[in-house]
N, CA, C and O atoms as a printed pandas DataFrame, in Angstrom:
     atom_number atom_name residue_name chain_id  residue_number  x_coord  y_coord  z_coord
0              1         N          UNK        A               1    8.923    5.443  134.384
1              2        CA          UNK        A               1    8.843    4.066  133.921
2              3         C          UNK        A               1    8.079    3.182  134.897
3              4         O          UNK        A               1    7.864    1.992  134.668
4              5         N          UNK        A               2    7.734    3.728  135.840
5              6        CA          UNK        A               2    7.125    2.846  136.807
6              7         C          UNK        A               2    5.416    2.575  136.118
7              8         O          UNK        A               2    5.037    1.407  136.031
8              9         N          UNK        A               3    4.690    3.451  135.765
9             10        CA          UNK        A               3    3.650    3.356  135.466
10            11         C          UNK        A               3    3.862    2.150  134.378
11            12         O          UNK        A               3    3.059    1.246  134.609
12            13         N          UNK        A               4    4.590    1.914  133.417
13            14        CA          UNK        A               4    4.764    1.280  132.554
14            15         C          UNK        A               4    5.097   -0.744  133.006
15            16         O          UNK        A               4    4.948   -1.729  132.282
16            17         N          UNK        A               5    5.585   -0.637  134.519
17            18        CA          UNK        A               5    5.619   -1.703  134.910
18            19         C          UNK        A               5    4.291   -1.894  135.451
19            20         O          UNK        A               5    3.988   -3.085  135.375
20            21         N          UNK        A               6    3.132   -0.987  136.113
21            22        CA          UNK        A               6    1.692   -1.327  136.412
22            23         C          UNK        A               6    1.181   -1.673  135.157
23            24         O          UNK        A               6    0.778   -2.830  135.276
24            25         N          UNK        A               7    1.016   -1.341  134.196
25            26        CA          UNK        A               7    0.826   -1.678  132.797
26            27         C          UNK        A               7    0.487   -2.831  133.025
27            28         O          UNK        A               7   -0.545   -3.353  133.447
28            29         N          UNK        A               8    2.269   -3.481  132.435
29            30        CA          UNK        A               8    2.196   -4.847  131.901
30            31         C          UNK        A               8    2.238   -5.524  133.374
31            32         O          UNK        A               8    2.285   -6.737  133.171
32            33         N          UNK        A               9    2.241   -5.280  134.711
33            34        CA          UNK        A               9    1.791   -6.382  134.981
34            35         C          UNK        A               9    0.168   -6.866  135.791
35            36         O          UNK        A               9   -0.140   -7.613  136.719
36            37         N          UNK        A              10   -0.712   -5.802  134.666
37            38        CA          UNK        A              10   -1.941   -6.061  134.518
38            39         C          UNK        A              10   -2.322   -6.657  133.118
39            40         O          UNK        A              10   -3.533   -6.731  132.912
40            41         N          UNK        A              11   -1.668   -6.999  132.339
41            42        CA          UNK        A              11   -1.418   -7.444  130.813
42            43         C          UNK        A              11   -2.486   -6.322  129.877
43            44         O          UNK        A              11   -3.270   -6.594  128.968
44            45         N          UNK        A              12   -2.228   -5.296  130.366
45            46        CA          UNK        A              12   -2.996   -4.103  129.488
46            47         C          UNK        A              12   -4.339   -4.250  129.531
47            48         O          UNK        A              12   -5.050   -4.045  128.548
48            49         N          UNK        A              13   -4.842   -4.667  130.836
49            50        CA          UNK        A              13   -6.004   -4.613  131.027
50            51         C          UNK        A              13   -6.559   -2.943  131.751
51            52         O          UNK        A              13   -7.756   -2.705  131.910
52            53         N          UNK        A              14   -5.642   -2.100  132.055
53            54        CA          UNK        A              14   -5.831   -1.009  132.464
54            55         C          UNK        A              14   -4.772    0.110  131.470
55            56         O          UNK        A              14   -3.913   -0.140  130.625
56            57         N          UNK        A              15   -5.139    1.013  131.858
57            58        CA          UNK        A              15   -4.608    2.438  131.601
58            59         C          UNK        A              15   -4.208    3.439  132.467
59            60         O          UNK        A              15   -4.743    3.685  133.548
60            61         N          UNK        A              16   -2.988    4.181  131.841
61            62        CA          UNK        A              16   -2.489    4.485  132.914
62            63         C          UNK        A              16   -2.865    6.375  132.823
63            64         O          UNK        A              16   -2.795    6.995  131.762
64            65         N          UNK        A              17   -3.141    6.834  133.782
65            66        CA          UNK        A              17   -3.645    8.502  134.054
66            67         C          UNK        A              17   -2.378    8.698  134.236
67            68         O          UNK        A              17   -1.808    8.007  135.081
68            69         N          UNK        A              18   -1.617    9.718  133.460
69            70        CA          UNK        A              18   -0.872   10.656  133.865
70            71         C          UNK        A              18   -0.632   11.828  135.282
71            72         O          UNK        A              18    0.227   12.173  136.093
72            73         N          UNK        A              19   -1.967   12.089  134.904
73            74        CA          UNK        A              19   -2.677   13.503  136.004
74            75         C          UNK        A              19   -3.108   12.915  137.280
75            76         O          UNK        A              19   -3.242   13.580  138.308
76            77         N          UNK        A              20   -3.335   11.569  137.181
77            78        CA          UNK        A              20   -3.673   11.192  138.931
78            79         C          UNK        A              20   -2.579    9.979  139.432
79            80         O          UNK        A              20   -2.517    9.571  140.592
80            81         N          UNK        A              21   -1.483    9.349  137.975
81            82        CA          UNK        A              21   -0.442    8.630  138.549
82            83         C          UNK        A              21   -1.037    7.598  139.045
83            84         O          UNK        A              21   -0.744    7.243  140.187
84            85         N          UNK        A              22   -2.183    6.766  138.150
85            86        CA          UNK        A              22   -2.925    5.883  138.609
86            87         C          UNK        A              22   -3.440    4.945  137.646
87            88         O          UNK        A              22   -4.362    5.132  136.852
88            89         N          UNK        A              23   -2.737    3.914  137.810
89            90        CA          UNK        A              23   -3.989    2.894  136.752
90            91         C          UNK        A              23   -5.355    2.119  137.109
91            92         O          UNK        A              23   -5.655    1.391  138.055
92            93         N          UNK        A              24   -6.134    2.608  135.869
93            94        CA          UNK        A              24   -7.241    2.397  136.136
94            95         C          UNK        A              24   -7.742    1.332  134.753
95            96         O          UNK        A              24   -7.099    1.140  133.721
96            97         N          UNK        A              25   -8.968    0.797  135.099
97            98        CA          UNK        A              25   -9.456   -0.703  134.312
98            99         C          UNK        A              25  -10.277   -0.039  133.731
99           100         O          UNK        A              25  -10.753    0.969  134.253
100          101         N          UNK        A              26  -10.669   -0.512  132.369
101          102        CA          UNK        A              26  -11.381    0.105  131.343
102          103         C          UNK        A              26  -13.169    0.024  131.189
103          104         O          UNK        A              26  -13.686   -1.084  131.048
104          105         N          UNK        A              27  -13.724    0.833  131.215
105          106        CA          UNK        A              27  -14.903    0.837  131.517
106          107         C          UNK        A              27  -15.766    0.333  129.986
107          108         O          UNK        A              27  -15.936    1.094  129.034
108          109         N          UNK        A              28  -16.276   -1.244  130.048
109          110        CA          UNK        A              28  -16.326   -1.463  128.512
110          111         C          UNK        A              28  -18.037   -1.381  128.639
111          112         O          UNK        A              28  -18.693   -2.099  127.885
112          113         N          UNK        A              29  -18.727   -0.495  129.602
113          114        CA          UNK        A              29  -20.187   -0.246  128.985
114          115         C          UNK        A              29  -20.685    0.626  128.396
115          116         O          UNK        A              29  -21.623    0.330  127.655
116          117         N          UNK        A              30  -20.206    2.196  128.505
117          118        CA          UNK        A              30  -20.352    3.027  127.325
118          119         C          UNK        A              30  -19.091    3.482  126.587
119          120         O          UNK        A              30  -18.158    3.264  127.359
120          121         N          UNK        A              31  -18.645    4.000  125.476
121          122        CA          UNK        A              31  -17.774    4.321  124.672
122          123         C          UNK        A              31  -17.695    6.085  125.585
123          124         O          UNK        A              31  -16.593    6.490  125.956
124          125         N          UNK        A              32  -18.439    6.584  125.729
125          126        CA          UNK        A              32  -18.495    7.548  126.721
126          127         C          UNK        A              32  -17.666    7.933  127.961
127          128         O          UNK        A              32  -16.932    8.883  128.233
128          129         N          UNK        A              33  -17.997    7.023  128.489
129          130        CA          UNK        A              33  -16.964    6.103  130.057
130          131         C          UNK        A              33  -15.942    5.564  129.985
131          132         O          UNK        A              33  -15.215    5.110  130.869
132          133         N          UNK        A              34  -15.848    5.590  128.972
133          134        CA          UNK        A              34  -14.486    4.456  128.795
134          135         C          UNK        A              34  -13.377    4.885  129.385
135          136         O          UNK        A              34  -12.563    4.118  129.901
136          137         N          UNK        A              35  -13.254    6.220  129.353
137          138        CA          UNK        A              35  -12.021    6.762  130.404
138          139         C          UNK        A              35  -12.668    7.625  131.376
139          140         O          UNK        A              35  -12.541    8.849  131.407
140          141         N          UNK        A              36  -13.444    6.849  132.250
141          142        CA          UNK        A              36  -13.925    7.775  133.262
142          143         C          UNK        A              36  -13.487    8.347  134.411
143          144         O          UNK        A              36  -14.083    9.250  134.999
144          145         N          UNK        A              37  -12.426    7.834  134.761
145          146        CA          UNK        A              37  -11.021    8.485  135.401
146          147         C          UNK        A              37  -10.271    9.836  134.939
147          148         O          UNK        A              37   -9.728   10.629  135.709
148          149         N          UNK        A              38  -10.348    9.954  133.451
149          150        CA          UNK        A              38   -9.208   10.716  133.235
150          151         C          UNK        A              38   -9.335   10.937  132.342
151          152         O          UNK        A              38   -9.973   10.124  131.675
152          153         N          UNK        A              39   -8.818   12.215  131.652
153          154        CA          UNK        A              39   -9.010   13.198  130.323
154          155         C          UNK        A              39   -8.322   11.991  129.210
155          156         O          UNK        A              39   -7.567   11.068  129.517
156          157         N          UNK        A              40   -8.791   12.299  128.001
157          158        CA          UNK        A              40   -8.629   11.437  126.987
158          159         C          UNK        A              40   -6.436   11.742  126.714
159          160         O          UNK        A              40   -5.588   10.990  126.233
160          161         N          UNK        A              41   -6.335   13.046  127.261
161          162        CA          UNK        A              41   -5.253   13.475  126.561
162          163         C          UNK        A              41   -3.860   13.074  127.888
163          164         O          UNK        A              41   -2.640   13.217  127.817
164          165         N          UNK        A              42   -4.678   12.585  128.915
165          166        CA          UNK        A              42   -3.985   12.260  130.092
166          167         C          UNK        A              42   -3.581   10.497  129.840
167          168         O          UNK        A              42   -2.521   10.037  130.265
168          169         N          UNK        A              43   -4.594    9.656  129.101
169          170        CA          UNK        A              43   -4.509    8.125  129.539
170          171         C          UNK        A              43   -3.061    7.799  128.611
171          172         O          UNK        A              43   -2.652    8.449  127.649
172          173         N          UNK        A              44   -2.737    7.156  128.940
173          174        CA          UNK        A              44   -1.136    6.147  128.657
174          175         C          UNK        A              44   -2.078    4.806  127.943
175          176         O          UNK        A              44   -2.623    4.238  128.890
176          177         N          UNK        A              45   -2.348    4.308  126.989
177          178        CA          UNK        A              45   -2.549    2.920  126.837
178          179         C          UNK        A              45   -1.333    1.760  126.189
179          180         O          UNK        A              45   -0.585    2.248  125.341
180          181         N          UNK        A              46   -1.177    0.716  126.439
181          182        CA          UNK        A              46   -0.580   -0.067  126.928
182          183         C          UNK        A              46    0.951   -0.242  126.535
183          184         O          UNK        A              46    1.542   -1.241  126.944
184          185         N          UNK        A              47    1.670    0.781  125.685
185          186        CA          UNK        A              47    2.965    0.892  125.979
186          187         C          UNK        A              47    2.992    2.393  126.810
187          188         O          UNK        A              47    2.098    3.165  127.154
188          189         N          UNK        A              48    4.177    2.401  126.925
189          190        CA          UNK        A              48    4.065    3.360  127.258
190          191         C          UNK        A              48    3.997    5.183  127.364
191          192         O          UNK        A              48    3.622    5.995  128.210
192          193         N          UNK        A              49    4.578    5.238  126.015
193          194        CA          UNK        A              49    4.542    6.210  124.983
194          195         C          UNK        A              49    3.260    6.500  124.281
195          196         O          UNK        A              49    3.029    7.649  123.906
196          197         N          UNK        A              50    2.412    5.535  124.079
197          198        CA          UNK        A              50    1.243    5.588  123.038
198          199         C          UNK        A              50   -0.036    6.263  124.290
199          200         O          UNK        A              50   -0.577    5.759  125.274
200          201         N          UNK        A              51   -0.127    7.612  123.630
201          202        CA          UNK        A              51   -1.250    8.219  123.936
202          203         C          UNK        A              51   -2.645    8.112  123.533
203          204         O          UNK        A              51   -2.907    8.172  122.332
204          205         N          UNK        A              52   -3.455    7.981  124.283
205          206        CA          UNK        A              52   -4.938    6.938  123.784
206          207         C          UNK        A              52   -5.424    8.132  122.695
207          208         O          UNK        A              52   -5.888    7.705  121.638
208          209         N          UNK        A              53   -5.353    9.620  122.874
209          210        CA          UNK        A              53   -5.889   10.462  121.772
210          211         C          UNK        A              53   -5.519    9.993  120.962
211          212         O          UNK        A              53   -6.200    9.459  120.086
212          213         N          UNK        A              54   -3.651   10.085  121.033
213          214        CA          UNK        A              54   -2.968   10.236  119.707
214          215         C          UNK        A              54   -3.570    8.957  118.816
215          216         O          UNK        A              54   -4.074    8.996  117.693
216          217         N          UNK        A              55   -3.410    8.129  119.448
217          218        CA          UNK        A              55   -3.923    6.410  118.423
218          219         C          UNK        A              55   -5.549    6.921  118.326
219          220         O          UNK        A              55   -5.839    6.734  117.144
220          221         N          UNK        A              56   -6.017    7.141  118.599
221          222        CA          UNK        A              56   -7.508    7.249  117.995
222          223         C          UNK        A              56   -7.700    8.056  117.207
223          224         O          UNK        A              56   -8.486    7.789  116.298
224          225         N          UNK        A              57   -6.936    9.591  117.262
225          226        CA          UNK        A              57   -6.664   10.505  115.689
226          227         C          UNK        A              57   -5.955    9.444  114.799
227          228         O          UNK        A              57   -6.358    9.231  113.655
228          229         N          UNK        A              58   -4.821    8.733  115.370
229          230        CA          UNK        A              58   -3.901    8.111  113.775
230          231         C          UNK        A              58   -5.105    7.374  113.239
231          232         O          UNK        A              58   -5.873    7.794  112.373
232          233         N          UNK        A              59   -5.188    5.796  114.101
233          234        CA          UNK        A              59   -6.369    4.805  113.772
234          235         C          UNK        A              59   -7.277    5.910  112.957
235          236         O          UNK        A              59   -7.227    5.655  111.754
236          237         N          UNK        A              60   -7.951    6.861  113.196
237          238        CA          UNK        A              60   -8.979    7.267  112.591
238          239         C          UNK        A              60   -8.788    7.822  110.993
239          240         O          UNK        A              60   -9.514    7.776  110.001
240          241         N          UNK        A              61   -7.565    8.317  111.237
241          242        CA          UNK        A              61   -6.713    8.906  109.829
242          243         C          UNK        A              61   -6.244    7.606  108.661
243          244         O          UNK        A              61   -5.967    7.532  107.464
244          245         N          UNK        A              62   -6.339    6.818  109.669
245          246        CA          UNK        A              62   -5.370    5.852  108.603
246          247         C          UNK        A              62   -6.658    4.913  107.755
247          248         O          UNK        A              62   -6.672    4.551  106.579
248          249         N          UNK        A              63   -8.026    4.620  109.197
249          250        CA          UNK        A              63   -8.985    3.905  108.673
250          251         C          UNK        A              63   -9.573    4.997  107.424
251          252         O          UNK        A              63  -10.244    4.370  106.604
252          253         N          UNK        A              64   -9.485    6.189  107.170
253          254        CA          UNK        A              64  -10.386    7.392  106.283
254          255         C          UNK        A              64   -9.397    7.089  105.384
255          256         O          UNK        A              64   -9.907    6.533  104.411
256          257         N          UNK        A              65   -7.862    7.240  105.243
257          258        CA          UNK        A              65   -7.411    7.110  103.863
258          259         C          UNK        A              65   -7.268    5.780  103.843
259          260         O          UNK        A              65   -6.940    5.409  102.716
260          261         N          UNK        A              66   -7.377    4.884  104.629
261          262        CA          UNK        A              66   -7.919    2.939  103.864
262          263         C          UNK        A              66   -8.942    3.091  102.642
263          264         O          UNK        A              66   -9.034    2.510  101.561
264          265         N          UNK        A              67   -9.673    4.112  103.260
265          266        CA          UNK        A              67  -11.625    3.817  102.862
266          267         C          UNK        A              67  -11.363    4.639  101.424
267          268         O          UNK        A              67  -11.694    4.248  100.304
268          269         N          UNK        A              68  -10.772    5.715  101.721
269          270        CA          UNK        A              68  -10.742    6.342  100.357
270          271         C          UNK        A              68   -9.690    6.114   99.088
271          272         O          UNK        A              68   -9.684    6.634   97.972
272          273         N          UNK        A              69   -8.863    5.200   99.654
273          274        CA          UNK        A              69   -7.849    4.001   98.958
274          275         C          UNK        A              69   -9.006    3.345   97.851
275          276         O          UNK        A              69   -9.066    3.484   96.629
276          277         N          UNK        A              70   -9.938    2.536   98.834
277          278        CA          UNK        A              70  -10.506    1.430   98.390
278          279         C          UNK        A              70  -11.760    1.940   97.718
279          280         O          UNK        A              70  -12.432    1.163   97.041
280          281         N          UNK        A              71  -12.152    3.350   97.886
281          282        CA          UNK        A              71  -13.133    3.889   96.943
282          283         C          UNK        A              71  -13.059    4.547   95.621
283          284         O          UNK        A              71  -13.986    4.753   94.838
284          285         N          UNK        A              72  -11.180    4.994   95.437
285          286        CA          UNK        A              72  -10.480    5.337   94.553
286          287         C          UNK        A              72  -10.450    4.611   93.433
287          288         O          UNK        A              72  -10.601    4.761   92.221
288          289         N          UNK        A              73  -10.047    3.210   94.747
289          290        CA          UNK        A              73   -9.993    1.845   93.398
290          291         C          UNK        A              73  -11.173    1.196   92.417
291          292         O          UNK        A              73  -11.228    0.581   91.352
292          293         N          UNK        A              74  -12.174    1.761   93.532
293          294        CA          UNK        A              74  -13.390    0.983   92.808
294          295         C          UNK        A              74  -13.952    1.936   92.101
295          296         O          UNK        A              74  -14.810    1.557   91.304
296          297         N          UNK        A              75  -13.652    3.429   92.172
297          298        CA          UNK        A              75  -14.128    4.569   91.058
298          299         C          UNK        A              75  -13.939    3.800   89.621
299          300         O          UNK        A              75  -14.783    3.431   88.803
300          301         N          UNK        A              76  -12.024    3.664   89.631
301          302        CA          UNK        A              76  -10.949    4.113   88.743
302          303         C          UNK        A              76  -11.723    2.290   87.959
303          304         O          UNK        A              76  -12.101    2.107   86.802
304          305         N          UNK        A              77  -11.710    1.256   89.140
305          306        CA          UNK        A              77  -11.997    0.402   87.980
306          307         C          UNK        A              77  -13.409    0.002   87.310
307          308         O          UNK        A              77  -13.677   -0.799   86.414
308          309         N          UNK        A              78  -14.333    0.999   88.207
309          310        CA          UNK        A              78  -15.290    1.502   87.458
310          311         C          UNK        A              78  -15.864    2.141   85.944
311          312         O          UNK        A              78  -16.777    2.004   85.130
312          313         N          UNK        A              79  -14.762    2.845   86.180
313          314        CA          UNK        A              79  -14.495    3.687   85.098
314          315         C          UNK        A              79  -13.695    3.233   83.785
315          316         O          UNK        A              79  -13.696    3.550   82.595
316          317         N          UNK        A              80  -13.082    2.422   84.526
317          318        CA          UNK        A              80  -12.122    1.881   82.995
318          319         C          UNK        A              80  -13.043    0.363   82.204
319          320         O          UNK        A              80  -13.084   -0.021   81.035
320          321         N          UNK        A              81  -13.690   -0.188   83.488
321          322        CA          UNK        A              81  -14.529   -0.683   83.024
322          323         C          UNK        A              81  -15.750   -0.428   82.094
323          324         O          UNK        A              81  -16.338   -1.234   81.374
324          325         N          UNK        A              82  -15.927    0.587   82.246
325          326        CA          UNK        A              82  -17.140    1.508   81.097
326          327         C          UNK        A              82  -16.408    1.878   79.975
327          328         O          UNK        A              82  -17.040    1.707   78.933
328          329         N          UNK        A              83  -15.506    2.241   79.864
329          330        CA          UNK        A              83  -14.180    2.633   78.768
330          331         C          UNK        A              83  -14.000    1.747   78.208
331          332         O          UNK        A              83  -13.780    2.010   77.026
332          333         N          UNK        A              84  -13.953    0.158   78.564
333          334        CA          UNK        A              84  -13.622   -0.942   78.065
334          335         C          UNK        A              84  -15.135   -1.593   77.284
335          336         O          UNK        A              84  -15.205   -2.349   76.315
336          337         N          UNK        A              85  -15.938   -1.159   77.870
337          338        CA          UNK        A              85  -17.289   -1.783   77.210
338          339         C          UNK        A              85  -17.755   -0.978   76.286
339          340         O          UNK        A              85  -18.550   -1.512   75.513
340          341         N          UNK        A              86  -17.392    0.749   76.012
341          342        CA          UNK        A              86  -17.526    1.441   75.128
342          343         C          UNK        A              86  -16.744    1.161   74.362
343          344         O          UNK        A              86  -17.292    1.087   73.262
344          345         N          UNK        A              87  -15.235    0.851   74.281
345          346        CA          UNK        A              87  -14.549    0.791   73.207
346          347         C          UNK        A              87  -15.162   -0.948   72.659
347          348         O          UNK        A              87  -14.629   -1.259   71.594
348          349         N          UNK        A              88  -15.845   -1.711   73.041
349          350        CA          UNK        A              88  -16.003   -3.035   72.995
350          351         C          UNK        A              88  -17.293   -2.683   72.076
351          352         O          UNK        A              88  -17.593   -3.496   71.202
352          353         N          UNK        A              89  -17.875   -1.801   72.195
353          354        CA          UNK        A              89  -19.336   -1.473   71.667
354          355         C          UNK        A              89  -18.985   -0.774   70.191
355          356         O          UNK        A              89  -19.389   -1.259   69.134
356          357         N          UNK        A              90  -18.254    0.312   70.266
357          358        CA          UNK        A              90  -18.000    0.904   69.452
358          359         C          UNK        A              90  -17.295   -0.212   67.823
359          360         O          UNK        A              90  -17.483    0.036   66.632
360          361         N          UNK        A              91  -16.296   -1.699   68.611
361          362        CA          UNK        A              91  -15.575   -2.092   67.198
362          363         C          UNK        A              91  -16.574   -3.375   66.834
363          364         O          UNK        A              91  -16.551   -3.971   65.757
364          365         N          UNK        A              92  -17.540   -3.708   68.060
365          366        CA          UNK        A              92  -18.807   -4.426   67.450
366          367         C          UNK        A              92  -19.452   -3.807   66.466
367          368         O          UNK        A              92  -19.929   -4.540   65.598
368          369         N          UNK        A              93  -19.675   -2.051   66.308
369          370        CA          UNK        A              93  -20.678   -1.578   65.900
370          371         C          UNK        A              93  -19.998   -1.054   64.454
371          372         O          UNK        A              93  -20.661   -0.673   63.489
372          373         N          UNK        A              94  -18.714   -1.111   64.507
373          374        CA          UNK        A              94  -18.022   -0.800   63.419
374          375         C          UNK        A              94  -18.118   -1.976   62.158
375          376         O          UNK        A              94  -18.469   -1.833   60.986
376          377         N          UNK        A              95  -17.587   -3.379   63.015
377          378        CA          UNK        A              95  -17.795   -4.706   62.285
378          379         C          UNK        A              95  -19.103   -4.701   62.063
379          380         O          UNK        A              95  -19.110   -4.685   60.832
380          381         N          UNK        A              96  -20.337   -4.704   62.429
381          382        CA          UNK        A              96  -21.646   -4.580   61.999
382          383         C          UNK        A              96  -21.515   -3.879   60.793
383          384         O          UNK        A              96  -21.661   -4.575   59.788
384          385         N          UNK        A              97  -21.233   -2.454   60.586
385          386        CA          UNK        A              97  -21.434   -1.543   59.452
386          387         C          UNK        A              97  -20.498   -2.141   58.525
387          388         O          UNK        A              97  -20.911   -2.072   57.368
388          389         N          UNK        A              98  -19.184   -2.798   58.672
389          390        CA          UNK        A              98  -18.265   -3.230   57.591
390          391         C          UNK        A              98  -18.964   -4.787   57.051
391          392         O          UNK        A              98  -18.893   -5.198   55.892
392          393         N          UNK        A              99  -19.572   -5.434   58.084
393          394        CA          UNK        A              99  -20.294   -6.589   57.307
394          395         C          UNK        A              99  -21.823   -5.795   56.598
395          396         O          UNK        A              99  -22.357   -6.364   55.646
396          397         N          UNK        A             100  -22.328   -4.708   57.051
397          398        CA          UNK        A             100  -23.372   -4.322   55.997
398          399         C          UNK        A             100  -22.708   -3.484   54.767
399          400         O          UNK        A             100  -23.524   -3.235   53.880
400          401         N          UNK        A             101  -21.486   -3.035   54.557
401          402        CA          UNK        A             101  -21.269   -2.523   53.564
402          403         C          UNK        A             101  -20.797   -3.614   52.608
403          404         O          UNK        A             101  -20.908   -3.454   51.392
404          405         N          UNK        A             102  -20.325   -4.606   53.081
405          406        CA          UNK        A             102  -19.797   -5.575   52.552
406          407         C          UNK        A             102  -21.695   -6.558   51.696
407          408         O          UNK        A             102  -21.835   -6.709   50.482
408          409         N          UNK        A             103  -22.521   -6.906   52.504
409          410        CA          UNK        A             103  -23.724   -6.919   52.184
410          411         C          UNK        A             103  -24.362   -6.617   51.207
411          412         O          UNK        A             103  -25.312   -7.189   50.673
412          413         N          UNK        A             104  -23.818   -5.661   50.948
413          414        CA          UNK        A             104  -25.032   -4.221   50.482
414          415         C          UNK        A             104  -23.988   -4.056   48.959
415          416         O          UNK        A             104  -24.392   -3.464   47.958
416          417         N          UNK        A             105  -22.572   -4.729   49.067
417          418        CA          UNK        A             105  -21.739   -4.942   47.842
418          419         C          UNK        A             105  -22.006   -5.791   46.730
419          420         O          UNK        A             105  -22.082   -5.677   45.506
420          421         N          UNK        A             106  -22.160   -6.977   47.875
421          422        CA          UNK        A             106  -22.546   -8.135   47.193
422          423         C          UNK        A             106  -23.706   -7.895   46.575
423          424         O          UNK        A             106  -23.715   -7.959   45.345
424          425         N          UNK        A             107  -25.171   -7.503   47.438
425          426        CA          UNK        A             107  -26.177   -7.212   46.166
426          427         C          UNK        A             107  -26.314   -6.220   45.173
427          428         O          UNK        A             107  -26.904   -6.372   44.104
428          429         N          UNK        A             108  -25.923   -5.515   45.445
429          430        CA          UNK        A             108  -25.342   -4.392   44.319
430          431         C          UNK        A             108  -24.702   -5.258   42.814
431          432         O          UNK        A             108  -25.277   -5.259   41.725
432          433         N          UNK        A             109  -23.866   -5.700   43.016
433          434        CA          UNK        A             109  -23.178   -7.198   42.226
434          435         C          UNK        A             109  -24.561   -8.044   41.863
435          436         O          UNK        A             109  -25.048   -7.796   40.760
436          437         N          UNK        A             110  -24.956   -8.619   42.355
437          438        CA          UNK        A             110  -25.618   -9.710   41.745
438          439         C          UNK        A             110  -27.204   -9.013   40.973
439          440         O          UNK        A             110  -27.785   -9.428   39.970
440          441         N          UNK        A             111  -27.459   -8.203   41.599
441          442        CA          UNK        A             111  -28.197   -7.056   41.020
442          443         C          UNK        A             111  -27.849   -6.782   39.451
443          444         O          UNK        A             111  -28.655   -7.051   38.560
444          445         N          UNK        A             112  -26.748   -6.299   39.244
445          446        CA          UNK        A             112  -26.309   -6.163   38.162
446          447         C          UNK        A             112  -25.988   -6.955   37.278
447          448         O          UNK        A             112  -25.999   -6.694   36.075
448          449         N          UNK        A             113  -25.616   -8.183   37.863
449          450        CA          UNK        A             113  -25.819   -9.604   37.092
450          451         C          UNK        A             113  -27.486   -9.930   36.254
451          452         O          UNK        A             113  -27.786  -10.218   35.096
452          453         N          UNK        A             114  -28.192   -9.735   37.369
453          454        CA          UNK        A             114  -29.470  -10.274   37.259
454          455         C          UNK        A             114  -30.086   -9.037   35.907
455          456         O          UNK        A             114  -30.938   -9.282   35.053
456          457         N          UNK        A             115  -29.209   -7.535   36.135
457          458        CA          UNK        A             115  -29.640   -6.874   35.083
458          459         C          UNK        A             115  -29.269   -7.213   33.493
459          460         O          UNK        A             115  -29.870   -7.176   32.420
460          461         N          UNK        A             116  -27.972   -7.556   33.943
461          462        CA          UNK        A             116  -26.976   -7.669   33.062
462          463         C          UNK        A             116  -27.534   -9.102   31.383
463          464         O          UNK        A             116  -27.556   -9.039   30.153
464          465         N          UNK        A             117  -27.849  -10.113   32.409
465          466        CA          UNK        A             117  -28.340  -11.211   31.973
466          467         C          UNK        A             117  -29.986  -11.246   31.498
467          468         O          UNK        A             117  -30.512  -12.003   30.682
468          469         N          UNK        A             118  -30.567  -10.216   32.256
469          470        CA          UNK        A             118  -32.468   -9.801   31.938
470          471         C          UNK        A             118  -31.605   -8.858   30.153
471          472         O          UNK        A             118  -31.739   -9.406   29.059
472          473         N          UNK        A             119  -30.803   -7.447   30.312
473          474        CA          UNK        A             119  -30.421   -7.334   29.056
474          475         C          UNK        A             119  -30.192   -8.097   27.969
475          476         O          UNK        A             119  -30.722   -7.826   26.891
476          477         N          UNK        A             120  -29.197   -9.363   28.169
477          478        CA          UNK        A             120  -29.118  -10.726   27.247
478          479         C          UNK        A             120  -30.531  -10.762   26.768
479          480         O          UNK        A             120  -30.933  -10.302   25.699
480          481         N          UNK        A             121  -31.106  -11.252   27.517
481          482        CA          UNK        A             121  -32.671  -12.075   27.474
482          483         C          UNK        A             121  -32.819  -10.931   26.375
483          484         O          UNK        A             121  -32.504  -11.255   25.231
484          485         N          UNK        A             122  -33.211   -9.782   26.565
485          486        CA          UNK        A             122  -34.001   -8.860   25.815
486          487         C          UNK        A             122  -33.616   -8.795   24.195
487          488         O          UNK        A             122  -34.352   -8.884   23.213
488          489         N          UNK        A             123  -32.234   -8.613   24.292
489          490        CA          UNK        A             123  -31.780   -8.148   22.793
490          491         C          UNK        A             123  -31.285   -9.524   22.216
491          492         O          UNK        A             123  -30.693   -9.451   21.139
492          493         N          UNK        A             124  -31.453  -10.864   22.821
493          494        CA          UNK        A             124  -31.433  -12.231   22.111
494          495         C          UNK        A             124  -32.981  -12.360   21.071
495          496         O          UNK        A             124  -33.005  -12.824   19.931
496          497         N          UNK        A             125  -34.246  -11.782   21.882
497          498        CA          UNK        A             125  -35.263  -12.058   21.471
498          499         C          UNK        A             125  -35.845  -10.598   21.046
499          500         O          UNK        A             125  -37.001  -10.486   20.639
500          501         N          UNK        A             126  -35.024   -9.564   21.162
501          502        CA          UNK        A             126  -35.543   -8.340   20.479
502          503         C          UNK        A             126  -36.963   -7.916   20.918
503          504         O          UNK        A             126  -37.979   -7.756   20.242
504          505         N          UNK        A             127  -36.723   -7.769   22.356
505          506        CA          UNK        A             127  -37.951   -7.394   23.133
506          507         C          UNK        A             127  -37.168   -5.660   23.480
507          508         O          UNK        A             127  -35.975   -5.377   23.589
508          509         N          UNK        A             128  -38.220   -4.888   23.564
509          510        CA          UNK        A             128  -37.665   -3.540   23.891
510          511         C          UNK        A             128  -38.007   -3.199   25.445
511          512         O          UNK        A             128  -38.727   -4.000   26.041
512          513         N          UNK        A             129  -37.616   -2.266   26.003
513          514        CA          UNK        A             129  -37.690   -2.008   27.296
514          515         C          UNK        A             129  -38.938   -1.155   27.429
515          516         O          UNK        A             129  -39.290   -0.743   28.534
């Protein structure tokens, strides 16, 4: 527990080496260096339990299933979004064909009127076809 009082009363500005029983200040010019004292699997960072590997496997695990959370989501509402514009396409395209059958009723009808009434005409005045 002693290392754990060098810790905090550097306010976690250092890390603590296991293997040399030494805290050391963090080297913030390459990501490389950063523990240039001491094996990645040796440093203590700032409690005292938390192993700098171990948090950089979790952090790394947790940021990959964040990412694939949030790529899941944007598949899935991708996808339902296309589902929604096909089924949106499909009862436009249905109402289209039910207003042309409906169309295509009506002149059919008045068609037959127009025949219906040209017949009148004919056999009022005894014209033949």
């Amino acid at each position: 527990l002693k290392y754990c009082e060098i810790i905090e009363t550097f306010n976690s500005m250092c890390y603590w080496c296991t293997s040399l029983h030494s805290c050391h200040s963090y080297s913030f010019n390459n990501f490389d260096t950063y523990f240039q004292y001491c094996d990645w699997a040796d440093a203590k960072w700032k409690q005292c339990f938390v192993n700098v590997r171990g948090l950089i496997i979790t952090t790394t695990i947790f940021v990959a299933l964040l990412l694939m959370a949030i790529i899941s989501f944007f598949l899935w509402y991708e996808i339902r979004r296309q589902r929604v514009k096909k089924e949106a396409l499909k009862k436009k395209v249905a109402e289209e064909e039910e207003r042309s059958i409906i169309r295509q009723h009506e002149l059919d009808v008045k068609h037959e009127e127009r025949k219906k009434l040209t017949d009148e005409i004919r056999n009022k005045y005894g014209i033949a076809e």
